[in-house]
N, C-alpha and C positions, 0 to 999 in steps of 0.2 A: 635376706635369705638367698641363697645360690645354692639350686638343685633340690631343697629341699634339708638343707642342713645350714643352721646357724652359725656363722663364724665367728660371730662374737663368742658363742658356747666353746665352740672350737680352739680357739685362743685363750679362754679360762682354764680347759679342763690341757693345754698343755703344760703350761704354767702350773697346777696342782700336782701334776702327775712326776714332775719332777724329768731327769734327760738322764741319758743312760752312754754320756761323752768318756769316753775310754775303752767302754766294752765292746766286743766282738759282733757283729750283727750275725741275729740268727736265722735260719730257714722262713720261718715264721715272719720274720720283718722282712725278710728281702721279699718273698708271697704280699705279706699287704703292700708294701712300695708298688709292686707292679701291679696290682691288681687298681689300688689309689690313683696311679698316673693313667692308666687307661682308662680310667671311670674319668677323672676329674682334669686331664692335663697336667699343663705344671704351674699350677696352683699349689706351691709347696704348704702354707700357710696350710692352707684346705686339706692338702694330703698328711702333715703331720698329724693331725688330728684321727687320721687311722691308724698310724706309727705308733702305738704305746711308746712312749721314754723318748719318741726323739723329735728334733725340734725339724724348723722348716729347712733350713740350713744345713741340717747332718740329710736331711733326705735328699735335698738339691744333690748334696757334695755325692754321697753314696749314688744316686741316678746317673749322673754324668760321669764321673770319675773311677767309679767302681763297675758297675751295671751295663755300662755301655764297653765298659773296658774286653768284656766278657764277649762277647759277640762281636768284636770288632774283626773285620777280615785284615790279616796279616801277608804281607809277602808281595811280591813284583806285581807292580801296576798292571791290569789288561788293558787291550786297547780300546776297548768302549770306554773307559773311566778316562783315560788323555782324554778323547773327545769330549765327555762331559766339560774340561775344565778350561779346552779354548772357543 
């Protein structure tokens, strides 16, 4: 057990529930994704498990690729950030 929730359960009841691979992700999933990563990390395995339909994989892809996409700052460098990188 980790935190109080069994992943062994966790990995049956995704497997049952069947992945929901084509559809649109809605309000609803993107709330638990981020609610799940802040509670648990990125324990995807652990977080699909609050994802109704989707696997550990679609929430990795959608956290990093989608989710951060959204918040990303766009546009000409400042100059604190140069200095971060030398």
């Amino acid at each position: 057990k980790k935190k109080g929730f069994d992943l062994d359960g966790a990995i049956v009841a995704a497997h049952q529930r069947g992945t929901t691979a084509g559809e649109r992700w809605t309000q609803e999933e993107n709330d638990a994704l981020a609610a799940a990563v802040e509670e648990h990390g990125h324990n995807w395995t652990l977080i699909a498990a609050f994802v109704a339909g989707r696997t550990a994989e679609q929430c990795s892809y959608r956290w990093y690729y989608q989710h951060a996409y959204v918040y990303a700052k766009r546009g000409p460098w400042e100059s604190y950030e140069d200095g971060l990188l030398t």
